[in-house]
mmCIF file of the N, C-alpha and C atoms, coordinates in Angstrom:
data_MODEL
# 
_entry.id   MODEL 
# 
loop_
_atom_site.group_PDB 
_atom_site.id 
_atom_site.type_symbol 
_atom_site.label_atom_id 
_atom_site.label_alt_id 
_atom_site.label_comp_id 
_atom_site.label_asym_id 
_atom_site.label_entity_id 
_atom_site.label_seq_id 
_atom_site.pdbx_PDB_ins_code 
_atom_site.Cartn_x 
_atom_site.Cartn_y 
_atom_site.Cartn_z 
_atom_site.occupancy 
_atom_site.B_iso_or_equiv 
_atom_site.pdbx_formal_charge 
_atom_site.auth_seq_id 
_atom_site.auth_comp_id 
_atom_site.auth_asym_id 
_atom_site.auth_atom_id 
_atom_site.pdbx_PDB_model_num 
ATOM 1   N N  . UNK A 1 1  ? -60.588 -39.479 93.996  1.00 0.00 ? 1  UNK A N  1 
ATOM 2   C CA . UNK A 1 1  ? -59.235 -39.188 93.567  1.00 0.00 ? 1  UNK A CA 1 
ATOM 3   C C  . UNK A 1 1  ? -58.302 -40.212 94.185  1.00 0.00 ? 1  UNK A C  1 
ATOM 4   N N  . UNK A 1 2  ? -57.375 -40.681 93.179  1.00 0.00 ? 2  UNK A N  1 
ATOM 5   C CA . UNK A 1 2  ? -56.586 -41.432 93.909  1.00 0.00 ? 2  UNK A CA 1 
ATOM 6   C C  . UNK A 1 2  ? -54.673 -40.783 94.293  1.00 0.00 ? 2  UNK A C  1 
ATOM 7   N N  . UNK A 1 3  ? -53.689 -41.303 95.022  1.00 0.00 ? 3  UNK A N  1 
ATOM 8   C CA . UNK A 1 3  ? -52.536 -40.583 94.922  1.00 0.00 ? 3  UNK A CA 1 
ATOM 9   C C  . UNK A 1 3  ? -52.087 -41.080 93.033  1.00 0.00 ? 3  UNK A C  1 
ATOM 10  N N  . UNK A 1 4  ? -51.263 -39.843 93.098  1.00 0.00 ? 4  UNK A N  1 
ATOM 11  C CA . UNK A 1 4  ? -50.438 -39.910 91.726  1.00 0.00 ? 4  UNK A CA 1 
ATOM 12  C C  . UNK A 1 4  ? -51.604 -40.425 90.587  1.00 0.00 ? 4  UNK A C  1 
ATOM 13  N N  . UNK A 1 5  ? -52.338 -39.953 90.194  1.00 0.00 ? 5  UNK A N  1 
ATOM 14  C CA . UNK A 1 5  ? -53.641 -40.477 89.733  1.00 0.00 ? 5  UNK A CA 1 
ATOM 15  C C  . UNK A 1 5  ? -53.173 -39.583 88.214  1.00 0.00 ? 5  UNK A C  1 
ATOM 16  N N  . UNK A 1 6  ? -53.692 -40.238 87.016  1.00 0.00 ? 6  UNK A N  1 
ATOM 17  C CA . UNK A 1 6  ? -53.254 -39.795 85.829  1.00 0.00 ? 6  UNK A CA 1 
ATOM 18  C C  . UNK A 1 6  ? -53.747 -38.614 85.513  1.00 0.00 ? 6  UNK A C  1 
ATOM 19  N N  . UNK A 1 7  ? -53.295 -38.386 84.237  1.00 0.00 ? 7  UNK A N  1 
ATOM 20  C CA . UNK A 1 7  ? -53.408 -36.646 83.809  1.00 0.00 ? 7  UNK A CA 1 
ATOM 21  C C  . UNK A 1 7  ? -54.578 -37.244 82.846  1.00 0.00 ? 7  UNK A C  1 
ATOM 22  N N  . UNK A 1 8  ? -55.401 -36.090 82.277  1.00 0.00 ? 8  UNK A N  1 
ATOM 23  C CA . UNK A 1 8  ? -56.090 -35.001 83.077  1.00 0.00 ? 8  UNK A CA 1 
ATOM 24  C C  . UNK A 1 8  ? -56.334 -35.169 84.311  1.00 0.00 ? 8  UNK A C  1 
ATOM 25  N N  . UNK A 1 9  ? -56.541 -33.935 85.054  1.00 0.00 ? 9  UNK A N  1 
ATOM 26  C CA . UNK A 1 9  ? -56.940 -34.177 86.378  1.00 0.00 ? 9  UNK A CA 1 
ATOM 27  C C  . UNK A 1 9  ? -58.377 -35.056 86.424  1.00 0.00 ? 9  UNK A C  1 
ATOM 28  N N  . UNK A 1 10 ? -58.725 -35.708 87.274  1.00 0.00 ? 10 UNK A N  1 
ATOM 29  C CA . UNK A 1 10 ? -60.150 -35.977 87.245  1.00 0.00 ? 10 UNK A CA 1 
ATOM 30  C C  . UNK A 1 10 ? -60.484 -36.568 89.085  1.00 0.00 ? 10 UNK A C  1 
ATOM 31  N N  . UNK A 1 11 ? -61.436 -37.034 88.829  1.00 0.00 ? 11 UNK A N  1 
ATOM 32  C CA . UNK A 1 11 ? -61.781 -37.613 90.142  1.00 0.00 ? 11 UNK A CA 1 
ATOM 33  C C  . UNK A 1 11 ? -63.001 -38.834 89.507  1.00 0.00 ? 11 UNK A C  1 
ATOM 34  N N  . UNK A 1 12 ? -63.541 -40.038 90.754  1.00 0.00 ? 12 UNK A N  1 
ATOM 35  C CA . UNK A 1 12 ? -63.955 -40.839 90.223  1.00 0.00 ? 12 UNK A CA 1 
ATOM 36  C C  . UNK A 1 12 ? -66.073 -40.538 90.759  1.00 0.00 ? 12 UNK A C  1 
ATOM 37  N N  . UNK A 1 13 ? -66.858 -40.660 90.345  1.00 0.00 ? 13 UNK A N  1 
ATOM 38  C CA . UNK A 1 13 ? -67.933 -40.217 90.803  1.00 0.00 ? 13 UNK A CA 1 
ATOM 39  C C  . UNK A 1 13 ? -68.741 -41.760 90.751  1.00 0.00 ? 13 UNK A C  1 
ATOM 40  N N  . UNK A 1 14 ? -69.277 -42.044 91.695  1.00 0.00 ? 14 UNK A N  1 
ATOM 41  C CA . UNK A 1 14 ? -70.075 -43.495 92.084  1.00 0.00 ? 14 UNK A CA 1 
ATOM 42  C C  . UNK A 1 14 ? -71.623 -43.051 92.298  1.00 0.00 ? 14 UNK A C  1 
ATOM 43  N N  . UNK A 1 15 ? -72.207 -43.872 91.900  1.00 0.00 ? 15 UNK A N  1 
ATOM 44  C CA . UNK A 1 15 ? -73.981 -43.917 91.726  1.00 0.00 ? 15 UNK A CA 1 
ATOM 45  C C  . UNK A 1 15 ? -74.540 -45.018 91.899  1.00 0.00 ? 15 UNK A C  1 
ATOM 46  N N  . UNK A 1 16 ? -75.044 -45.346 93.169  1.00 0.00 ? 16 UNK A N  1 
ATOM 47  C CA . UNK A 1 16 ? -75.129 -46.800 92.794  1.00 0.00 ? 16 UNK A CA 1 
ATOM 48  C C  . UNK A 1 16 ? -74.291 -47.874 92.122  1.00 0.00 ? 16 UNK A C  1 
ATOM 49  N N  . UNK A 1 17 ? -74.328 -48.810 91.043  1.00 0.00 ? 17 UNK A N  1 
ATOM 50  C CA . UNK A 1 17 ? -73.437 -49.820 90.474  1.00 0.00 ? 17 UNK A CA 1 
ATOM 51  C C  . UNK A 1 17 ? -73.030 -48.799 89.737  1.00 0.00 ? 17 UNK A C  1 
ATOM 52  N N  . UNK A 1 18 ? -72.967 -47.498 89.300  1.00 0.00 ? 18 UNK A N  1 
ATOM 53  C CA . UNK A 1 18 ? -72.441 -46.916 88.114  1.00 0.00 ? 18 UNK A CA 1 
ATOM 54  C C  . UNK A 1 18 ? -71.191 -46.181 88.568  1.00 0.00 ? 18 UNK A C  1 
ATOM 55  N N  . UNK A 1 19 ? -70.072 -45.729 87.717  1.00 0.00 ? 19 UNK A N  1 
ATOM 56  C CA . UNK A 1 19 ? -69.126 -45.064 88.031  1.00 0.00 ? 19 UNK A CA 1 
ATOM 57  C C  . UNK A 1 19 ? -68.452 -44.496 86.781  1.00 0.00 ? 19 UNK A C  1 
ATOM 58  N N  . UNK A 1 20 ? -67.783 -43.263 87.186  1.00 0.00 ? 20 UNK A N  1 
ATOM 59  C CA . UNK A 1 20 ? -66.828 -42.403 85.879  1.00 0.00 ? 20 UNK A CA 1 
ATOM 60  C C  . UNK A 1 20 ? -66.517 -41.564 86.609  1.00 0.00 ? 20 UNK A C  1 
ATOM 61  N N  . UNK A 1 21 ? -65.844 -41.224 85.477  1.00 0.00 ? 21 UNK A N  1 
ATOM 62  C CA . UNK A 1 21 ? -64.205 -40.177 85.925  1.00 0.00 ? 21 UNK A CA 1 
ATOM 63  C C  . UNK A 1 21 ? -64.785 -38.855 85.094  1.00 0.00 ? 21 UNK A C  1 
ATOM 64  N N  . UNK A 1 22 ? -64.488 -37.876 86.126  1.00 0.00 ? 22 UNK A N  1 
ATOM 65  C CA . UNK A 1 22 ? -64.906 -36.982 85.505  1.00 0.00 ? 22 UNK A CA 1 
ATOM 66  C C  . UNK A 1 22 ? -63.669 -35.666 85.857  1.00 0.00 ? 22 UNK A C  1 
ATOM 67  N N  . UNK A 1 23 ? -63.520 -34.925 84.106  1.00 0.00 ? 23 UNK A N  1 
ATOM 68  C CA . UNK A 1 23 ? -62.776 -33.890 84.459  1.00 0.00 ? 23 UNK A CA 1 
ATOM 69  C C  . UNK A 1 23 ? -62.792 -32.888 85.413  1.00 0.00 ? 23 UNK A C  1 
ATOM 70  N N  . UNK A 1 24 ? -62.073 -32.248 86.197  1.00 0.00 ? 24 UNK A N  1 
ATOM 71  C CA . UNK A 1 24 ? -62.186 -31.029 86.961  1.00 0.00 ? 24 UNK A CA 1 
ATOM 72  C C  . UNK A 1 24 ? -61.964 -29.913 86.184  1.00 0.00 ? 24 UNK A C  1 
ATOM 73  N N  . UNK A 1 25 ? -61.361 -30.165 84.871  1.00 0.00 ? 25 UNK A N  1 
ATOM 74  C CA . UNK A 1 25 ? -61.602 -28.343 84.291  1.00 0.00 ? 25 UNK A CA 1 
ATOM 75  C C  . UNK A 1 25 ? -62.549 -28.446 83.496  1.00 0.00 ? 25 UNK A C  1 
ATOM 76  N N  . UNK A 1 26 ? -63.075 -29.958 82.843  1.00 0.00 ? 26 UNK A N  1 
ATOM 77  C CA . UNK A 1 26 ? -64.670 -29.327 82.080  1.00 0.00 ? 26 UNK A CA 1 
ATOM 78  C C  . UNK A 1 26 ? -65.792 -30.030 83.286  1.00 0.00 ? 26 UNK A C  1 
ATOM 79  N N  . UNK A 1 27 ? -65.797 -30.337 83.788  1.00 0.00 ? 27 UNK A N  1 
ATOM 80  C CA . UNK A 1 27 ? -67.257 -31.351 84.496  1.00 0.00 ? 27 UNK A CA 1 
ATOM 81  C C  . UNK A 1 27 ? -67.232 -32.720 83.539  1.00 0.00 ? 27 UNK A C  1 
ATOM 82  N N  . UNK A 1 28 ? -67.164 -32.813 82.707  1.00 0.00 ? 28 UNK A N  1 
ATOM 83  C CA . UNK A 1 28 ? -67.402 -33.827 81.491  1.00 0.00 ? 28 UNK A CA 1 
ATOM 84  C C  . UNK A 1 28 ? -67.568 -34.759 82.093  1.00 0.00 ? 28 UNK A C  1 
ATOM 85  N N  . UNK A 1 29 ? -67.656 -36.240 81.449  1.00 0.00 ? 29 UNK A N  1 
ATOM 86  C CA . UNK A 1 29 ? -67.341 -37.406 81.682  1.00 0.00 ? 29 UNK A CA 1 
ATOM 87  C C  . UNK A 1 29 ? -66.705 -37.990 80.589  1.00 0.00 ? 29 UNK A C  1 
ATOM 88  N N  . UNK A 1 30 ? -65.056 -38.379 81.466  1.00 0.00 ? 30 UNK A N  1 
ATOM 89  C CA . UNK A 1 30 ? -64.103 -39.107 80.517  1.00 0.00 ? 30 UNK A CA 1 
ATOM 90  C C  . UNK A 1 30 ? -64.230 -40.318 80.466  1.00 0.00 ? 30 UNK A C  1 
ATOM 91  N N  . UNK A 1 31 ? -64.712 -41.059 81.303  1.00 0.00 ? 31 UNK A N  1 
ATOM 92  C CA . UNK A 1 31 ? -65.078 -42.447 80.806  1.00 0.00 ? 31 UNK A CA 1 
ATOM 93  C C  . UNK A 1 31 ? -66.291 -42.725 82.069  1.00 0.00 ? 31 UNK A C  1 
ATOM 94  N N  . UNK A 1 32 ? -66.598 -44.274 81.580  1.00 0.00 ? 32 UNK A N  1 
ATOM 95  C CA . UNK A 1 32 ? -67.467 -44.690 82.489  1.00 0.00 ? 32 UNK A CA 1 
ATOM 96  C C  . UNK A 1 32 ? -68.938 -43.844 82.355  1.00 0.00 ? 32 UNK A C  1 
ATOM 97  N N  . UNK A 1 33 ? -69.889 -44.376 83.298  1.00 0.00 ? 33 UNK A N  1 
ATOM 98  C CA . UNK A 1 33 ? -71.671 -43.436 82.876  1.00 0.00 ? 33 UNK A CA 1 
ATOM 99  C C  . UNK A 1 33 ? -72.097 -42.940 84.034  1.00 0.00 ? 33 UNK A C  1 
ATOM 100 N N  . UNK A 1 34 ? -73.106 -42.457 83.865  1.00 0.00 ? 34 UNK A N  1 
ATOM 101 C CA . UNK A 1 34 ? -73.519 -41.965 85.354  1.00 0.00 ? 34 UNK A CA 1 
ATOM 102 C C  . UNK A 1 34 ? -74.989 -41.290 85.061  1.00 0.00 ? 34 UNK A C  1 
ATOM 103 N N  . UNK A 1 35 ? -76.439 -42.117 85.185  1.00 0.00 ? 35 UNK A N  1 
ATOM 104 C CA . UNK A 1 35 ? -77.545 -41.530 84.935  1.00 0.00 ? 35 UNK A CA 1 
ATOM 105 C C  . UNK A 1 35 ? -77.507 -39.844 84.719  1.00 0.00 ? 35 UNK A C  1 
ATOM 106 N N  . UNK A 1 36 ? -78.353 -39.260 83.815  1.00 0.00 ? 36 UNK A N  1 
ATOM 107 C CA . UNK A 1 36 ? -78.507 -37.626 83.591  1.00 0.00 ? 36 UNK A CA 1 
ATOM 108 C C  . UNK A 1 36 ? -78.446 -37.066 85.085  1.00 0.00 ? 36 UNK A C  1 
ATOM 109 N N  . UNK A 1 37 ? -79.785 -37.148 85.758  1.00 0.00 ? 37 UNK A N  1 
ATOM 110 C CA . UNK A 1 37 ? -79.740 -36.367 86.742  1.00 0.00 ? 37 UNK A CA 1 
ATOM 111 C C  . UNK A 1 37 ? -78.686 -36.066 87.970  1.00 0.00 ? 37 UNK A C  1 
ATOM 112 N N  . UNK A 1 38 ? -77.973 -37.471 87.678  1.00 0.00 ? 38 UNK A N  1 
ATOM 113 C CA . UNK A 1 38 ? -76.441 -37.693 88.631  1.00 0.00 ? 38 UNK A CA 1 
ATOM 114 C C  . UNK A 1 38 ? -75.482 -36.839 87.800  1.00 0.00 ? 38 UNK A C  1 
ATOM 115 N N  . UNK A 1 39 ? -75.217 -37.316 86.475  1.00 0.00 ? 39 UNK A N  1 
ATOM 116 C CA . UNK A 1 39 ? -74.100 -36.166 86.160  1.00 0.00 ? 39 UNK A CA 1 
ATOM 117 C C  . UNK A 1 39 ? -74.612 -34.419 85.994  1.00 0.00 ? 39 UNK A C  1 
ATOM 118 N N  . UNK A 1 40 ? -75.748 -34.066 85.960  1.00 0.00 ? 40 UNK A N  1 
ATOM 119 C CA . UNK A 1 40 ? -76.282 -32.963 86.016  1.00 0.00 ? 40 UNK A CA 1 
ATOM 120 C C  . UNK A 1 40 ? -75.433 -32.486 87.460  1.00 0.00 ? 40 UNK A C  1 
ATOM 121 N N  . UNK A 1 41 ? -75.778 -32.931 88.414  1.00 0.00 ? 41 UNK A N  1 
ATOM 122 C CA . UNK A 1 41 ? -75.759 -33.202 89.598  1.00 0.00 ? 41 UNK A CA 1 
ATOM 123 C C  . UNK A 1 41 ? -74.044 -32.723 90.135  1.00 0.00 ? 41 UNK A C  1 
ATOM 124 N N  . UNK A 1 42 ? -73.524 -33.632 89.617  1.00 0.00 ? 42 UNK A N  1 
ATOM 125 C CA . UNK A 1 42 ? -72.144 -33.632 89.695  1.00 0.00 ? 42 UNK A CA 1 
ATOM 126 C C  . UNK A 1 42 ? -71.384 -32.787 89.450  1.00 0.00 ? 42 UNK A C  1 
ATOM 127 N N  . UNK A 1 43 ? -71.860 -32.158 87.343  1.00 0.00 ? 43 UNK A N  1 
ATOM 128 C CA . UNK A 1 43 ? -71.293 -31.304 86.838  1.00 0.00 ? 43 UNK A CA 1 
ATOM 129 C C  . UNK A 1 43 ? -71.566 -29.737 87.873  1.00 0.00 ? 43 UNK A C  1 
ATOM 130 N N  . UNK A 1 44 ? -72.765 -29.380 88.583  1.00 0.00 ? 44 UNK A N  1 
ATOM 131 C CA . UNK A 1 44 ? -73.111 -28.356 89.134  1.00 0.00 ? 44 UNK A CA 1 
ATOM 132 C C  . UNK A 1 44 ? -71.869 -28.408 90.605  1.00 0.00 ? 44 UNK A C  1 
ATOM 133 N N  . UNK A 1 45 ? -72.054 -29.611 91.124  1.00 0.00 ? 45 UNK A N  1 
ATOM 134 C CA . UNK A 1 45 ? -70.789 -29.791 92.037  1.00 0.00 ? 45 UNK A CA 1 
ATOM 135 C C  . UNK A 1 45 ? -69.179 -29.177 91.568  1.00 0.00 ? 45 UNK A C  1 
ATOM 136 N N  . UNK A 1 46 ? -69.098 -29.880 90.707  1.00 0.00 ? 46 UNK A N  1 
ATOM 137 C CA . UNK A 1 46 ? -67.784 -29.260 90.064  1.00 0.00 ? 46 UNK A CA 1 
ATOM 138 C C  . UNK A 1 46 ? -67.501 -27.979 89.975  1.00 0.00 ? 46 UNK A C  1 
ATOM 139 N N  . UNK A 1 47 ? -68.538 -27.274 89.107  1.00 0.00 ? 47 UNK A N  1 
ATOM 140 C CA . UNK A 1 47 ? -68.677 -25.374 89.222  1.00 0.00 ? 47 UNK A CA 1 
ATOM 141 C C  . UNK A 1 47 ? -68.689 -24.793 90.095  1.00 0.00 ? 47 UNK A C  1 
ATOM 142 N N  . UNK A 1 48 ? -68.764 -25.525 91.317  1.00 0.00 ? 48 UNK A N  1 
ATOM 143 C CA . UNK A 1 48 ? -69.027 -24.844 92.476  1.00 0.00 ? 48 UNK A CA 1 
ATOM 144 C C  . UNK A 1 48 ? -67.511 -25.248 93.565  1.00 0.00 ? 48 UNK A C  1 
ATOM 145 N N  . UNK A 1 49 ? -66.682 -26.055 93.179  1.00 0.00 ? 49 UNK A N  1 
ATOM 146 C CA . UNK A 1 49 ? -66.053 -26.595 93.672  1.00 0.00 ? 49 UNK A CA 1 
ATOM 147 C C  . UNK A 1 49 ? -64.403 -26.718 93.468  1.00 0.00 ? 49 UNK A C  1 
ATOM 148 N N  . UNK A 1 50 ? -64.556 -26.346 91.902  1.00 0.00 ? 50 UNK A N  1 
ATOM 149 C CA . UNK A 1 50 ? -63.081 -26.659 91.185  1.00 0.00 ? 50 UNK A CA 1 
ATOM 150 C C  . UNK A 1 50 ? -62.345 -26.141 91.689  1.00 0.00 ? 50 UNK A C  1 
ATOM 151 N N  . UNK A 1 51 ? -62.260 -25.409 92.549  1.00 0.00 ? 51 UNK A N  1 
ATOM 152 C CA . UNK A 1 51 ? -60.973 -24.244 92.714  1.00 0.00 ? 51 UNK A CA 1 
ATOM 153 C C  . UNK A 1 51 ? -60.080 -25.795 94.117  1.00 0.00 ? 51 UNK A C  1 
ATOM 154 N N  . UNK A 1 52 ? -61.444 -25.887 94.299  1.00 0.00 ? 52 UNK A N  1 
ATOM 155 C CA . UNK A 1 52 ? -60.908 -27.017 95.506  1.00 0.00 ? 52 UNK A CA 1 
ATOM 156 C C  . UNK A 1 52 ? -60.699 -28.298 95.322  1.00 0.00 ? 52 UNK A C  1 
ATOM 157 N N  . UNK A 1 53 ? -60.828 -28.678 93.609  1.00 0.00 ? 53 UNK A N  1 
ATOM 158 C CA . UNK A 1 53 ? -60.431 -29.894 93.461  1.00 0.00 ? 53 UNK A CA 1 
ATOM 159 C C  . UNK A 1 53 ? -59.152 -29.899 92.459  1.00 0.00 ? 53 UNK A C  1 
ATOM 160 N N  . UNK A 1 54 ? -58.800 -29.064 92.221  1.00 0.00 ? 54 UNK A N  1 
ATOM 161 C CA . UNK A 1 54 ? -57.665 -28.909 91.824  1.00 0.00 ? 54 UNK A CA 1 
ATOM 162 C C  . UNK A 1 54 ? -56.668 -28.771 92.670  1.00 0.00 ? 54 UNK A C  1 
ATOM 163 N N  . UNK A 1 55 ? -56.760 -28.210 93.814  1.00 0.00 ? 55 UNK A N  1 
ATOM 164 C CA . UNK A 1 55 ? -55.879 -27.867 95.217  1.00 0.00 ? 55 UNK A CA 1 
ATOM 165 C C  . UNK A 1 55 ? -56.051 -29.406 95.571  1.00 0.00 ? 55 UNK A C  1 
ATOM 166 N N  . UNK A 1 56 ? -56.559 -30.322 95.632  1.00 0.00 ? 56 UNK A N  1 
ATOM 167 C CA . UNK A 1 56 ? -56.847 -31.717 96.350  1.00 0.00 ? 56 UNK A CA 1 
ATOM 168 C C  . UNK A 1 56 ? -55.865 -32.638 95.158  1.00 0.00 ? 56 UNK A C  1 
ATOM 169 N N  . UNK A 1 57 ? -56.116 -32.393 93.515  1.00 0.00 ? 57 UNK A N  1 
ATOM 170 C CA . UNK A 1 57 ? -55.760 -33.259 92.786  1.00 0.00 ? 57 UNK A CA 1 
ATOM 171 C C  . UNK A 1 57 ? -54.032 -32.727 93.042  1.00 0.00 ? 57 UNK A C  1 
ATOM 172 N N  . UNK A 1 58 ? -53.343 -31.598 93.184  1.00 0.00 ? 58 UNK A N  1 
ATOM 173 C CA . UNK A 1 58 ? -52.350 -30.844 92.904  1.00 0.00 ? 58 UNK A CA 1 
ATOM 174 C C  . UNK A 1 58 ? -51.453 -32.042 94.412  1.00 0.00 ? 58 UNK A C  1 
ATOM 175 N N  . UNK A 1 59 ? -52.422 -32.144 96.176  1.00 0.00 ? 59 UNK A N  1 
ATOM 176 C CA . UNK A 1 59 ? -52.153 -32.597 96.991  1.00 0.00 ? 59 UNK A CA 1 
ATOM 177 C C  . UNK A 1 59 ? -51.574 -33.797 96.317  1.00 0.00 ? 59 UNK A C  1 
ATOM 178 N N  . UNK A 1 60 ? -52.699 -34.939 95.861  1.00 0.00 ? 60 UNK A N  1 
ATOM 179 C CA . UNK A 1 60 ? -52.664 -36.219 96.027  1.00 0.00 ? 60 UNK A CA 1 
ATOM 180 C C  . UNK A 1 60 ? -51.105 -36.247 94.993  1.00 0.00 ? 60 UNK A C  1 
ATOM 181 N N  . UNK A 1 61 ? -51.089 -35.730 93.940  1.00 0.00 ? 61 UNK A N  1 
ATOM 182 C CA . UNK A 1 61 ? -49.594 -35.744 93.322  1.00 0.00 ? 61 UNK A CA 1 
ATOM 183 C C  . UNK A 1 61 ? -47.903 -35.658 93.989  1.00 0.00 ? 61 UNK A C  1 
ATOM 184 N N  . UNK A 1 62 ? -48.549 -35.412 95.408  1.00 0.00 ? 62 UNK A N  1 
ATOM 185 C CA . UNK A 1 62 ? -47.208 -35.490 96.029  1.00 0.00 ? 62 UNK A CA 1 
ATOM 186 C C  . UNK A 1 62 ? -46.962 -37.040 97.171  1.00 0.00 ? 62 UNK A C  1 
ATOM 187 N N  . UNK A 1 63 ? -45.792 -37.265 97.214  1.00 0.00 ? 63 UNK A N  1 
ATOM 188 C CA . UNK A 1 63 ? -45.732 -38.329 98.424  1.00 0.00 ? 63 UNK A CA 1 
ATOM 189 C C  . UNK A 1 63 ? -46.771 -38.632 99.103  1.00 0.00 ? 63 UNK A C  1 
ATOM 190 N N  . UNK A 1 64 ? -47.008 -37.763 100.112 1.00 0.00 ? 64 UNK A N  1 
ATOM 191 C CA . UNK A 1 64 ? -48.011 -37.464 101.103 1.00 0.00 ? 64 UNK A CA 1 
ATOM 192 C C  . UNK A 1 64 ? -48.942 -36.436 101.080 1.00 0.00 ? 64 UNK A C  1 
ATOM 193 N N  . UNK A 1 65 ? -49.354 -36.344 100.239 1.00 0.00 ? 65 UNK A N  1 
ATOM 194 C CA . UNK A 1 65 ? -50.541 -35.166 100.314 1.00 0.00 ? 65 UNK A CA 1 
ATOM 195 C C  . UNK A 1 65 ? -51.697 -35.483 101.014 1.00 0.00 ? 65 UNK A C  1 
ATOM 196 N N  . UNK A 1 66 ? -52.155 -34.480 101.215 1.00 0.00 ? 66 UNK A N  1 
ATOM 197 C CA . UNK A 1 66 ? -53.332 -34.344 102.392 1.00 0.00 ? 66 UNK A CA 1 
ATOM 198 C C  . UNK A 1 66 ? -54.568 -33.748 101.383 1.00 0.00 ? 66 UNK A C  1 
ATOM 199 N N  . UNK A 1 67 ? -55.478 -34.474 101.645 1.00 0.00 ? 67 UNK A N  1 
ATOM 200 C CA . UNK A 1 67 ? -56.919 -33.941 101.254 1.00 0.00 ? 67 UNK A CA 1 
ATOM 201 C C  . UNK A 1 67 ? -57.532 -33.184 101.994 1.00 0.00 ? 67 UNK A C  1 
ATOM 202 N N  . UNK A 1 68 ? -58.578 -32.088 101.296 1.00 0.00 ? 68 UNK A N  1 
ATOM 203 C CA . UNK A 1 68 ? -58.997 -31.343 101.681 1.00 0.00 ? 68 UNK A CA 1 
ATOM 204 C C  . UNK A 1 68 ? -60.473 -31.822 101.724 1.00 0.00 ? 68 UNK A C  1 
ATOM 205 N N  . UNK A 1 69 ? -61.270 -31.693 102.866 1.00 0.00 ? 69 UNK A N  1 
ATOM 206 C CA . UNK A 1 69 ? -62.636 -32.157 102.227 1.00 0.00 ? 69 UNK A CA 1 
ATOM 207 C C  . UNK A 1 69 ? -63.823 -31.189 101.844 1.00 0.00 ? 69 UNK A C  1 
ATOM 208 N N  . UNK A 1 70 ? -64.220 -31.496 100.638 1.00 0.00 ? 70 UNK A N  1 
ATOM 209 C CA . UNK A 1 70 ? -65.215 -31.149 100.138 1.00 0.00 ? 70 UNK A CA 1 
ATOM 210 C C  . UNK A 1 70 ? -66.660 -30.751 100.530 1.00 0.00 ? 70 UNK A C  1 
ATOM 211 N N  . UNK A 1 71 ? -67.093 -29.516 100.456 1.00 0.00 ? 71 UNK A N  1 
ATOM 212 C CA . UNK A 1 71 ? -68.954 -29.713 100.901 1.00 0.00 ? 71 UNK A CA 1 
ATOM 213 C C  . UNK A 1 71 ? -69.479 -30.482 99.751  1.00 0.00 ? 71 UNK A C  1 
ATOM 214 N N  . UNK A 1 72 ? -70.315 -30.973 100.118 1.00 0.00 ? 72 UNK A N  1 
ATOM 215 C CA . UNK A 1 72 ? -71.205 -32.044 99.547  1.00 0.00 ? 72 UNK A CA 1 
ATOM 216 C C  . UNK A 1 72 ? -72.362 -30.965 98.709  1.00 0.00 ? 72 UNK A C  1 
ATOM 217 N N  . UNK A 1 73 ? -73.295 -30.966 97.696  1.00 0.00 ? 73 UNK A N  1 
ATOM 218 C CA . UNK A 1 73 ? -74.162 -29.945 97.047  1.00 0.00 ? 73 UNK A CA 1 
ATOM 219 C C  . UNK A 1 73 ? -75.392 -30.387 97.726  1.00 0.00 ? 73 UNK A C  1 
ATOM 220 N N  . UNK A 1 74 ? -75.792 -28.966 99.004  1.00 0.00 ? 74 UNK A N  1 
ATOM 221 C CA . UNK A 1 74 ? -77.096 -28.444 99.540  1.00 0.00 ? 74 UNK A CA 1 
ATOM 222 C C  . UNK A 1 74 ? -78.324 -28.480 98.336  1.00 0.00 ? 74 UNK A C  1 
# 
């Protein structure tokens, strides 16, 4: 996520050389690729997570917002 970062919400997901943006209210991928088992991967992150990446994307929209950090998927 970056500050003031465009609408839809999203965040950016890295794999090796690969990268995309992926929504926080569907999991999707809005642009960019990301092998199956990585966005499998990701999208399960998200379901498990959104409530807290929306509170993080809602942060970075202000001056100074503060991130919250994330558990990583056990």
């Amino acid at each position: 996520m970056y500050f003031k970062d465009h609408v839809p919400p999203l965040f950016h997901a890295i794999y090796q050389d690969q990268e995309a943006q992926i929504s926080i209210e569907t999991g999707s991928i809005i642009a960019g690729d990301l092998p199956n088992k990585q966005t499998r991967l990701v999208q399960a992150w998200v379901e498990l997570h959104r409530d807290e990446l929306k509170q993080n994307y809602e942060e970075l929209q202000k001056d100074f917002g503060k991130l919250k950090k994330i558990k990583p998927l056990e």
